[in-house]
C-alpha positions in Angstrom: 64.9 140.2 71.5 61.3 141.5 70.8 58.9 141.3 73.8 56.0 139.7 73.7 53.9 142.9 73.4 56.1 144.3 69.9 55.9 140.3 68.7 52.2 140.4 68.8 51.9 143.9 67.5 54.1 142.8 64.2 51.6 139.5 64.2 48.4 142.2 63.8 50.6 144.1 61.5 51.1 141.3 59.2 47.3 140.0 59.4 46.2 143.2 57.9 48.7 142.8 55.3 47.5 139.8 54.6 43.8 140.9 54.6 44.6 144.0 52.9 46.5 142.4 50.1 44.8 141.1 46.6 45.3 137.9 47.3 42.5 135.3 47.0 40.3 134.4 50.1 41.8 130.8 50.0 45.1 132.1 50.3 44.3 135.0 52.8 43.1 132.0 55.0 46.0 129.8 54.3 48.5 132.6 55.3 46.7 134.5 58.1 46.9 130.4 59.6 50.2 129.8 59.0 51.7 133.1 59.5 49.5 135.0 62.2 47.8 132.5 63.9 49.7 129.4 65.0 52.4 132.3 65.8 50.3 133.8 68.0 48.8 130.7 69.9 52.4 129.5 70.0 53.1 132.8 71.3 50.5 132.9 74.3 50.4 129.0 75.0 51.5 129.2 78.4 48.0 131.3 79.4 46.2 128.9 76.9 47.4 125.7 78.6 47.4 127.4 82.4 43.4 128.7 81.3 42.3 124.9 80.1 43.8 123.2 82.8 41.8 125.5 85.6 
């Protein structure tokens, strides 16, 4: 299993694929939300929940 350090590394990896790619902006949005950013948030919500709850 990937740690948490390699999982977000692949997650910038793919969000300049995503940026990179010819794409339109619409779409660039649409995947850099569904496949970089909910992954990410889902990926660090322990920190996010312990940070709004201080």
């Amino acid at each position: 299993m990937a740690t948490k350090l390699e999982l977000e590394e692949y997650l910038y990896r793919r969000a300049i694929e995503i940026i990179e790619s010819a794409e339109s902006d619409s779409d660039k949005e649409n995947l850099l939300f569904q496949e970089v950013w909910c992954p990410l948030a889902d990926l660090y919500k322990d920190r996010i929940t312990a940070t709004s709850t201080e």
